[in-house]
N, C-alpha and C positions, 0 to 999 in steps of 0.2 A: 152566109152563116155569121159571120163579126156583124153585120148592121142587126140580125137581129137577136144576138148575146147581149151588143150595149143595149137596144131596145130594154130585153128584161132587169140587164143592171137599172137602167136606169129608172124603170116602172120601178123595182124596188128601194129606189132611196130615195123616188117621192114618195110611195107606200110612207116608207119609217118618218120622211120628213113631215106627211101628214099626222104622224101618230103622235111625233113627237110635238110639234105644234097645239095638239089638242092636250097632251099632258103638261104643256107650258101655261094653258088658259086655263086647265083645272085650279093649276097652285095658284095663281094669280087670284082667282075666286078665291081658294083659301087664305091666300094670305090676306086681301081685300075682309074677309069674316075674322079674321086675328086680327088686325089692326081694329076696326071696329068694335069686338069686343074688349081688346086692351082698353079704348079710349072709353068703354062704357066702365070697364071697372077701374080706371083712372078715375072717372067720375065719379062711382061710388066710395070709393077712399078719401076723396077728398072731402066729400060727403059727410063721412061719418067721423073724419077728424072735425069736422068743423061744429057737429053736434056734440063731439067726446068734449072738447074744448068749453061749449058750452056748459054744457053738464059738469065738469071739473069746478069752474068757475063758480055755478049754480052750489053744488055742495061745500065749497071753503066758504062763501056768503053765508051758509045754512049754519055750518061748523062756528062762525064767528058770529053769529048769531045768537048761539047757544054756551056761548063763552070758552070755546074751545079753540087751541090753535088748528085751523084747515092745513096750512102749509105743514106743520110739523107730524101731523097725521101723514099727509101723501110723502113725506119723506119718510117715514117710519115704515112706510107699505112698502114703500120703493127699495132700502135694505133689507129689509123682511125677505121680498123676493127675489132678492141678487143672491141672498143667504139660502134659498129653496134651491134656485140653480144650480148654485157652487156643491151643494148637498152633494147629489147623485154621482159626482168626479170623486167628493172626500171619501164615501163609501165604498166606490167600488177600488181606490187606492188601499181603502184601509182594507178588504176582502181580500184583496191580493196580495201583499205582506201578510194577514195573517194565513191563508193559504201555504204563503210559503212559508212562514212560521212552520205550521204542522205539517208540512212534508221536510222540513227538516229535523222534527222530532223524529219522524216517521222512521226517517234514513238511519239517524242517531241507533234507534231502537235496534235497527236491523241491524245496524255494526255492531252491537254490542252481544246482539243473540248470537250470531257469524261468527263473533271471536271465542266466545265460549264453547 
């Protein structure tokens, strides 16, 4: 009876050792497909910096071409848009004091009806 108990043990922890083994080459495939597609879109970023680069370039020539400062434009866009970002913090700061602004009206109100 014990030779064939460890018998089944031990059928079952190659069972799980084969399973587990086969879940080990799946990830591997996948991680094999993730690194491959990382290095494809490493690729394309590098890509399209090197075209935006271009193109940057292409339009300050165009701009000073036309007698305009280029640099002083893409510096104007570039605080323009730090000024767009910072926005949506100044707003929902300034919502939130006035919010509580008028719930402290609110309260005021109410103490004053309460004492009368």
């Amino acid at each position: 009876m014990g030779l064939g108990s460890t018998a089944k043990k031990i059928q079952g922890l190659s069972d799980r050792a084969e399973a587990m083994y086969k879940q080990v080459q799946q990830l591997q495939k996948r991680i094999i497909g993730l690194e491959e597609e990382m290095d494809d879109t490493h690729e394309t970023v590098k890509r399209l910096d090197h075209q935006l680069t271009e193109q940057r370039a292409l339009l300050v020539a165009i701009a000073e071409e036309q007698g305009l400062d280029g640099e002083q434009i893409l510096a104007d866009a570039a605080i323009d848009e730090a000024e767009l970002e910072a926005e949506p913090d100044d707003e929902g700061d300034a919502a939130i004091t006035e919010a509580e602004g008028e719930s402290t009206e609110e309260s005021d109100a109410e103490t004053a009806t309460s004492a009368e």
